[in-house]
C-alpha positions in Angstrom: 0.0 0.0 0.0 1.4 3.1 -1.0 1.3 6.8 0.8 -1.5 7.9 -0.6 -3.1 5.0 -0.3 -2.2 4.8 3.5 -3.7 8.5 3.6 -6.9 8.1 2.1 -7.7 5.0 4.1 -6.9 7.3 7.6 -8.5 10.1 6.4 -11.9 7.7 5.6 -12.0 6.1 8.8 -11.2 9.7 10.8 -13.8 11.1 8.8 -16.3 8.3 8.6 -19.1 9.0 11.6 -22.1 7.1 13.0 -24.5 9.9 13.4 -25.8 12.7 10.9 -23.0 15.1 9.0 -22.2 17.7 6.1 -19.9 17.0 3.5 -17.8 19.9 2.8 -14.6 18.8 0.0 -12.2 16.1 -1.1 -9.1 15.4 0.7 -5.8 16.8 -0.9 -2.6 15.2 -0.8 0.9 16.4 -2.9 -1.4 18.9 -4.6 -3.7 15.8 -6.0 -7.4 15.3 -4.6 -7.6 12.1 -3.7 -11.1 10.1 -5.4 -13.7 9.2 -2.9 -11.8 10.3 0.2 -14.6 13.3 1.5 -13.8 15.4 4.3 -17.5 15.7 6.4 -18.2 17.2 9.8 -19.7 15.4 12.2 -23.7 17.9 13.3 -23.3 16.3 17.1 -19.8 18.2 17.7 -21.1 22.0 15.8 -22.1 23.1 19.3 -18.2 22.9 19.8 -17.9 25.7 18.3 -14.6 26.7 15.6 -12.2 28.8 13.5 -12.2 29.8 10.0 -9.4 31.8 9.0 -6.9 32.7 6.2 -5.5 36.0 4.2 -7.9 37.9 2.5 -9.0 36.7 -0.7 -8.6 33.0 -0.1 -12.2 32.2 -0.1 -13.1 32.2 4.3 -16.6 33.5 2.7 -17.4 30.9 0.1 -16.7 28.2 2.7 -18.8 30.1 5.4 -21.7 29.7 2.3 -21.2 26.7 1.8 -21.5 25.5 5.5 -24.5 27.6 5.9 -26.2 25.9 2.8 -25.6 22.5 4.1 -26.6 23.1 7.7 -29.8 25.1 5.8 -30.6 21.7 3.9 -30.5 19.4 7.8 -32.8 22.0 9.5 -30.4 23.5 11.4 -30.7 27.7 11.5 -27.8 29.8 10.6 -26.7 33.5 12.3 -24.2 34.8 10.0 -22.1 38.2 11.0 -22.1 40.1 7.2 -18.9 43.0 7.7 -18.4 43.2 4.1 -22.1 42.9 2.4 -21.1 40.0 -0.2 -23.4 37.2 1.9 -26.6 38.2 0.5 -26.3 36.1 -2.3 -27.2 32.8 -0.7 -30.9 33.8 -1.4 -30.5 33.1 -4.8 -29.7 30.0 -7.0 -26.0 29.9 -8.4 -24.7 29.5 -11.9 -23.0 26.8 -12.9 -19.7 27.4 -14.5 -17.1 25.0 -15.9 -14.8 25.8 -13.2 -17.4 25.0 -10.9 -18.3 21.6 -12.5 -14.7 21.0 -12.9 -14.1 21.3 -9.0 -16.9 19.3 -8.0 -15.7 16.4 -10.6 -12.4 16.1 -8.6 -14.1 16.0 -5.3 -16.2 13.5 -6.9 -19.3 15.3 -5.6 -22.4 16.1 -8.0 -23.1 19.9 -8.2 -26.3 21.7 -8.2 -28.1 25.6 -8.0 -30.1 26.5 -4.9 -31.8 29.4 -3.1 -32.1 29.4 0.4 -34.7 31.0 2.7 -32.8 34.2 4.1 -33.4 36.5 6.6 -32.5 40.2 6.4 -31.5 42.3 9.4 -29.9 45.1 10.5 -28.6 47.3 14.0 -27.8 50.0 12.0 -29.2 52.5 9.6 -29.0 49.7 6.5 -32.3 47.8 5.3 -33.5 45.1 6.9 -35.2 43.5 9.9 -34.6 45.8 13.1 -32.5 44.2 16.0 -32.7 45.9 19.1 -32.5 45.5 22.8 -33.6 47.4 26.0 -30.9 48.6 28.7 -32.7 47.1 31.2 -32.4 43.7 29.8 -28.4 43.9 30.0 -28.8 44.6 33.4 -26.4 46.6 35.5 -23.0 44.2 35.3 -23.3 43.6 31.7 -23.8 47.5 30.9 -20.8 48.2 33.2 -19.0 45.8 31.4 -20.2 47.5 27.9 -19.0 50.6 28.6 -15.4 49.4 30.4 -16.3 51.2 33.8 -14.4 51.1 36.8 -15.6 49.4 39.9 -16.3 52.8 41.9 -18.2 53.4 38.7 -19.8 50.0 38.2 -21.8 50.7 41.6 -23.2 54.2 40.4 -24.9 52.1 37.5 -26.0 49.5 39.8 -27.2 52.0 42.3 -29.3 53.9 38.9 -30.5 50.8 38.1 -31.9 49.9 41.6 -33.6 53.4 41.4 -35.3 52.8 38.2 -37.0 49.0 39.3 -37.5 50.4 43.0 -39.5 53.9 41.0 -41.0 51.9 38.0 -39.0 54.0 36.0 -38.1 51.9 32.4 -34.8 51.9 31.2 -35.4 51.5 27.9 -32.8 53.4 25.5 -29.8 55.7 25.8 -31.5 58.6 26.4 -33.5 56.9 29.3 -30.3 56.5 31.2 -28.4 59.7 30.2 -32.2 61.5 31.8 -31.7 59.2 34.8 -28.1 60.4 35.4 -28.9 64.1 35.0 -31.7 63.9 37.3 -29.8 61.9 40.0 -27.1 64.7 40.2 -28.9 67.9 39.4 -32.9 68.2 40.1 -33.3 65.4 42.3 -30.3 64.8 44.1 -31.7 65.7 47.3 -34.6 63.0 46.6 -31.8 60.4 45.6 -29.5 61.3 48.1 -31.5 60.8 51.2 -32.8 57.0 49.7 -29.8 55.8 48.3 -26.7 58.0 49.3 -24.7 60.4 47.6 -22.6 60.0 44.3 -19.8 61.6 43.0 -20.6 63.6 40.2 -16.8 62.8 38.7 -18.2 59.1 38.1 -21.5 60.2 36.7 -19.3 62.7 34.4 -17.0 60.1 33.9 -20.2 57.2 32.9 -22.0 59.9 30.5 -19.1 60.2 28.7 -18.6 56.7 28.0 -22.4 56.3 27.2 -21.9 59.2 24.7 -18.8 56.8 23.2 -21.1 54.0 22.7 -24.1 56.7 21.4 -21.7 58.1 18.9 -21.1 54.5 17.5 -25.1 54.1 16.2 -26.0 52.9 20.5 -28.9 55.0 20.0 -30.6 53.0 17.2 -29.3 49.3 18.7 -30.9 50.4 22.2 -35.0 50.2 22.5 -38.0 48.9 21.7 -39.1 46.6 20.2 -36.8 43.7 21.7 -35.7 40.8 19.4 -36.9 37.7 20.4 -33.9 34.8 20.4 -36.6 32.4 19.1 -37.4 34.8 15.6 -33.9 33.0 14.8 -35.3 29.3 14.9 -37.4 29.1 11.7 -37.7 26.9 8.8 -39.5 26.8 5.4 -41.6 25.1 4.3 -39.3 22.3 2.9 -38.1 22.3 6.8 -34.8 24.1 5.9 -33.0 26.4 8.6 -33.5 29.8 8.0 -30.3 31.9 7.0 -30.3 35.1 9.1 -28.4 37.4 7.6 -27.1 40.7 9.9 -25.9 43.1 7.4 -22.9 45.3 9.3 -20.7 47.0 6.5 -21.7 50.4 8.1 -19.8 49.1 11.2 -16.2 48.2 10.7 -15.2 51.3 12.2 -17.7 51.0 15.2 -15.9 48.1 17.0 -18.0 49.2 20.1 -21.4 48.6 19.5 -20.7 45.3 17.3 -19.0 43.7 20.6 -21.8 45.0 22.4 -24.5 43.9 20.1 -22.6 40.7 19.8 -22.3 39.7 23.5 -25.6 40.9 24.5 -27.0 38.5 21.7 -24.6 35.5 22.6 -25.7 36.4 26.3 -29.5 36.6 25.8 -29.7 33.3 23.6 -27.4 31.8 26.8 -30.2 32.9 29.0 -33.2 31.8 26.9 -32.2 28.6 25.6 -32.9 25.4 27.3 -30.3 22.9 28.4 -29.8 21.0 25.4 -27.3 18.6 26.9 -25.2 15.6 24.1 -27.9 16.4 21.2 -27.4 15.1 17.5 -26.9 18.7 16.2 -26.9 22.1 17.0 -30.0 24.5 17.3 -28.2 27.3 15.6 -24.8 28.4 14.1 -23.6 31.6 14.4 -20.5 33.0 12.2 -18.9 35.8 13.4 -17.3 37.6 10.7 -13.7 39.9 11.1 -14.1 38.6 14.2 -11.0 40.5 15.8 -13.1 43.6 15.8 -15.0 42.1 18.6 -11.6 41.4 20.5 -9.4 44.6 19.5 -11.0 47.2 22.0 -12.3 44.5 24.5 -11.1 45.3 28.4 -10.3 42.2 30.3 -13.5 42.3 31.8 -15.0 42.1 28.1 -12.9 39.7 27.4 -13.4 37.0 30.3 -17.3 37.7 29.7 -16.7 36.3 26.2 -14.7 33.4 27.3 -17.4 32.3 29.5 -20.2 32.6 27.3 -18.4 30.8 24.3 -17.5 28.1 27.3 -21.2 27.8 28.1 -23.3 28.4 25.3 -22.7 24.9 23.7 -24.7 23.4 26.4 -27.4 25.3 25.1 -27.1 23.5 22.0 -25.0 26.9 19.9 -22.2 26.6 17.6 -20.4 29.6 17.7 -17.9 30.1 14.3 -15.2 32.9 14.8 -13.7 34.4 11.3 -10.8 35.7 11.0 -7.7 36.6 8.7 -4.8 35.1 11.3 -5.7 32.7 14.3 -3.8 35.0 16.6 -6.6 37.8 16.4 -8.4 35.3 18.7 -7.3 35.2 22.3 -5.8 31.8 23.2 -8.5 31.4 25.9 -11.5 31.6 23.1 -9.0 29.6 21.2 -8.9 26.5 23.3 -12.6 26.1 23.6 -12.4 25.9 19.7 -13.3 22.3 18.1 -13.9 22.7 14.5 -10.4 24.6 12.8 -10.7 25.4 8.7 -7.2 27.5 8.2 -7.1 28.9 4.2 -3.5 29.7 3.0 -1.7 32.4 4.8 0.8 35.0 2.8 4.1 35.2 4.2 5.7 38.7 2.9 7.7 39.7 6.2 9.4 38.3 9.1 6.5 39.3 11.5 4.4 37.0 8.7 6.5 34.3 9.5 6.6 33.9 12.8 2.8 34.2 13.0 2.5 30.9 10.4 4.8 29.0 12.4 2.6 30.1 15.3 -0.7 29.3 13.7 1.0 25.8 12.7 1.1 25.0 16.3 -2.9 25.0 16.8 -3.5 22.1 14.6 -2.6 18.5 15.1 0.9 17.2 13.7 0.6 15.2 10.6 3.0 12.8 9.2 1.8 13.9 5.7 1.8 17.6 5.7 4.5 20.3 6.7 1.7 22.5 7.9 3.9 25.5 8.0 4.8 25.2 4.5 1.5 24.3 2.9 -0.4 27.2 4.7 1.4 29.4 2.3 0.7 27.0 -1.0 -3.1 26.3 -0.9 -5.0 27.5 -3.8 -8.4 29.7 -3.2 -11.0 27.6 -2.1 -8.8 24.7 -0.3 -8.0 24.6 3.0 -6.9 22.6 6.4 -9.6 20.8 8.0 -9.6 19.1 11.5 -12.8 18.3 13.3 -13.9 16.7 16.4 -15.6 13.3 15.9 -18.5 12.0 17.7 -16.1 11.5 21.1 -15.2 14.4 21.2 -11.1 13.7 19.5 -9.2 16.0 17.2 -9.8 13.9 13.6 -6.4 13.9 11.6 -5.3 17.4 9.9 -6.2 17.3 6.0 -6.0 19.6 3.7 -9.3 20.0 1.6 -10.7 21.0 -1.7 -13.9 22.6 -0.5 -17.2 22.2 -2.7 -18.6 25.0 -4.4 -22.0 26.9 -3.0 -24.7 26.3 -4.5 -26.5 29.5 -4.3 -24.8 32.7 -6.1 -21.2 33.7 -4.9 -22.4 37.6 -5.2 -24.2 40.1 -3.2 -28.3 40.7 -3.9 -28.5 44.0 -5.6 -30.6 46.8 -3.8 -33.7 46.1 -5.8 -33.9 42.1 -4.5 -32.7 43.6 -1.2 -35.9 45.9 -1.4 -38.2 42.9 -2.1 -37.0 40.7 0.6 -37.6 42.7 3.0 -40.9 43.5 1.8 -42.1 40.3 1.9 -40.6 39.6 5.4 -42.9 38.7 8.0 -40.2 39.9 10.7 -39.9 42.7 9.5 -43.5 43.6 9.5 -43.1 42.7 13.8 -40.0 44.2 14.5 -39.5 47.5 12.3 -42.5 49.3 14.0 -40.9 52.3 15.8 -42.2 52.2 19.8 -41.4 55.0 22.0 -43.2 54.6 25.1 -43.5 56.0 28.7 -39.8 55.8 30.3 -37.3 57.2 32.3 -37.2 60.2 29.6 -40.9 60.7 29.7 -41.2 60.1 33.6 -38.5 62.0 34.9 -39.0 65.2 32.5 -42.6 65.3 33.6 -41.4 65.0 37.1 -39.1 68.1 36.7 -41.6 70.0 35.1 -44.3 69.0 37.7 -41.5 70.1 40.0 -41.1 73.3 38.3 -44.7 74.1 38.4 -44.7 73.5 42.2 -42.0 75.6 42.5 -43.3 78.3 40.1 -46.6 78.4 42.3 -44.8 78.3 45.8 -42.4 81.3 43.9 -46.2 83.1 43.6 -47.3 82.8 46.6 -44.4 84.0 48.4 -44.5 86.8 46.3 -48.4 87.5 47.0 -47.8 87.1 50.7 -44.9 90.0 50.3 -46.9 92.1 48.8 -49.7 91.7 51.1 -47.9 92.3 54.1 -46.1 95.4 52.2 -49.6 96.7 51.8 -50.6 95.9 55.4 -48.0 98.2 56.4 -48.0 100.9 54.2 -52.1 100.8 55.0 -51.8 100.9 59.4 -48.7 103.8 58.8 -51.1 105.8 56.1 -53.7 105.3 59.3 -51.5 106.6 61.9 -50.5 109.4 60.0 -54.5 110.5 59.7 -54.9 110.1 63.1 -51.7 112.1 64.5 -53.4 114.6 61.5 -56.8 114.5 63.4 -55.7 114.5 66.6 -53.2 117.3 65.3 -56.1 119.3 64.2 -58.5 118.8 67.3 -56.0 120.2 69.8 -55.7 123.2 67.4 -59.3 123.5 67.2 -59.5 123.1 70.8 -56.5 125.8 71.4 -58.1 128.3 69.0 -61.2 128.3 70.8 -59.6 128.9 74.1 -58.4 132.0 72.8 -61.2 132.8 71.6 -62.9 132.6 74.2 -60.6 134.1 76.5 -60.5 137.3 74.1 -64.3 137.6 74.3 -64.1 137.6 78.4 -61.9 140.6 78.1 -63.5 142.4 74.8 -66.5 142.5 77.8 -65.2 143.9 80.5 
């Protein structure tokens, strides 16, 4: 038996499993693909979550399609991350090509055009099914954590967020809170003060300014009613195929802030929705984060442990959770280890930083007799790629590297018109892009200032009326005594006169 033939025969029985899988390529070996030797994932371990990375234009995206299609066709939901706009596409049936049909003929895998049902959404200003969430539901830790606060800090938001629930004050949107720290330090700090203490106003300076940060990056449109709902993500046709949701974000590669902070609050609220799932034959839902380091580049340690747990947790919950990347190292080592599924496209080597970081990104995959992984990540062709997996106990399957299938919808971006019409006929969309702006901490608390302001504007009056009444009180008693010293004046000299007179009449007699 010869090397290849030793190869294949590993590769088969590494790749062969007892329970439901994808196919996904052909094994490669010395630059040949090998007949009838497929590379396939095993459904049970995609709640292990994985890594897809590789240098730009090496085809990450096709092979995210193509996972997405085939997890479509066995029921299983997909969340995909869309940071450059060209995943769209899957809606629409693909066009065969002799390139195409040449590929597939090597893999020994038949090829074929499909649509597939596809969800359009949105957290920005782009079209598509609104996603947004209330600050209440991230609760007071997770906000802190948002908005990288300090501990001293971290307490004044727990402390607002106390007054709200103990006052039935929502805390609904960005401007909810920003009202909720200007009242607490200006017109009713005596109110809050005397109930829950006093607060610097350094750390509520120092908190608005981070929740203007986060405002600044499109926070205002994310936070709000109405919220998603985690299970809006778990539909099917009505062939039974997974929905592909599709969150367009091209409007936010330079707004690393709120996609971390949309992305861990939805990671975080399917974590605390989701049932336990336990060892289940396939995933609920798959979620592919795209340029994933944008999460990671401006996270704090806090941010970053908070990741670490969920991605350690949510698989119990039945999630796969797919990170995409250009170089493994833009994923911290933590996240890294809890990673099961690994597809690495070629990597370029042009430096001597380039270098060390392929030797490095060698090291995450399992040694092969067959391969000089360092060397072959810079030789494979667009569209091939290493492969390891986990199999159905749970152990790394032996490092191949792959000829991946085609898609089989279109390998372009739906153009504004089919955008237009998707949307349209999109029964989320009808539920979710309904602006509500109802009664909250805005509302409540500026009509309490104003009511306040009344009150104060009537006390104001009456003070004033009770001034002017006494003024007039006095002015009237000294106007009286000034009469009566007149009268009284005027009486003795009445009296006097007619003394005289009198007097002068005695002696005009005599």
């Amino acid at each position: 038996m010869n090397r290849k033939e030793d190869f294949s025969n590993q590769i088969n029985e590494g790749y062969t499993f007892k329970g439901d899988f994808i196919t996904i390529g052909g094994a490669i070996l010395d630059n040949e693909v090998l007949p009838n030797t497929y590379v396939n994932i095993p459904l049970k371990t995609l709640n292990r979550h994985g890594l897809i990375a590789g240098a730009t234009g090496t085809g990450k995206t096709k092979t995210i399609q193509v996972l997405s299609e085939q997890l479509s066709l066995k029921g299983i939901p997909v969340l995909m991350m869309d940071i450059k706009g060209d995943f769209s596409g899957i809606a629409q049936p693909g066009e065969e090509k002799s390139f195409i049909t040449e590929r597939h003929q090597k893999i020994g895998l038949e090829y074929q055009t499909k649509g597939f049902p596809v969800e359009l959404m949105t957290i920005s200003e782009q079209n598509g099914v609104r996603l947004r969430a209330t600050i209440s539901e991230f609760g007071p830790v997770f906000f802190s954590r948002i908005l990288d606060l300090n501990d001293t800090q971290s307490g004044v938001v727990s402390v607002v967020f106390k007054y709200c629930d103990d006052n039935s004050i929502p805390l609904l949107d960005i401007k909810d809170f920003k009202k909720v720290l200007q009242y607490i330090t200006e017109e009713g700090k005596a109110e809050f003060t005397s109930d829950y203490g006093r607060i610097s106003t350094a750390s509520t300076g120092a908190i608005f300014r981070k929740v203007i940060e986060l405002e600044q990056q499109g926070g205002d449109l994310f936070f709000g009613e109405k919220s998603f709902e985690i299970d809006d993500l778990m539909r099917f046709d009505e062939n039974g195929n997974g929905y592909v949701n599709v969150i367009r974000l091209t409007d936010l590669q330079d707004k690393p802030k709120l996609f971390s902070t949309f992305m861990l609050s939805l990671l975080a609220e399917i974590y605390n929705t989701m049932p336990e799932k336990g060892d289940a034959e396939q995933p609920e839902l798959v979620i592919f984060i795209d340029e994933a380091h944008l999460i990671f580049d401006q996270a704090s340690k806090a941010l970053l442990d908070q990741i670490e747990t969920i991605v350690k947790l949510i698989r119990s919950k039945g999630i796969g959770v797919f990170f995409i990347t250009q170089n493994p190292m833009d994923v911290p080592s933590s996240v890294l280890a809890q990673l099961g599924l690994k597809i690495q496209h070629a990597l370029r080597a042009f430096t001597a930083n380039d270098r060390k970081a392929i030797k490095m990104s060698a090291e995450n995959y399992p040694i092969s007799e067959y391969y000089k992984t360092d060397e072959v990540l810079t030789s494979l062709g667009i569209g091939e790629a290493f492969v390891t997996v986990l199999n159905e106990k749970g152990i790394p399957t032996p490092l191949v590297a792959t000829m991946l299938r085609a898609p089989m919808s279109r390998m372009d971006i739906l153009n504004p018109a089919e955008i237009s019409e998707s949307i349209s006929k999109s029964k989320l969309a009808k539920k979710y892009n309904e602006v509500i702006d109802r009664e909250s901490a805005y509302e409540i608390l500026t009509k309490k200032i104003e009511q306040a302001q009344v009150i104060a504007t009537k006390e104001e009056e009456k003070k004033q009326k009770e001034k002017e009444a006494k003024k007039n009180t006095r002015t009237s008693s000294s106007t009286s005594n000034t009469v009566t010293k007149g009268i009284v004046k005027m009486l003795t000299s009445a009296t006097f006169i007619r003394g005289a007179m009198g007097l002068l009449l005695k002696m005009m007699k005599k």
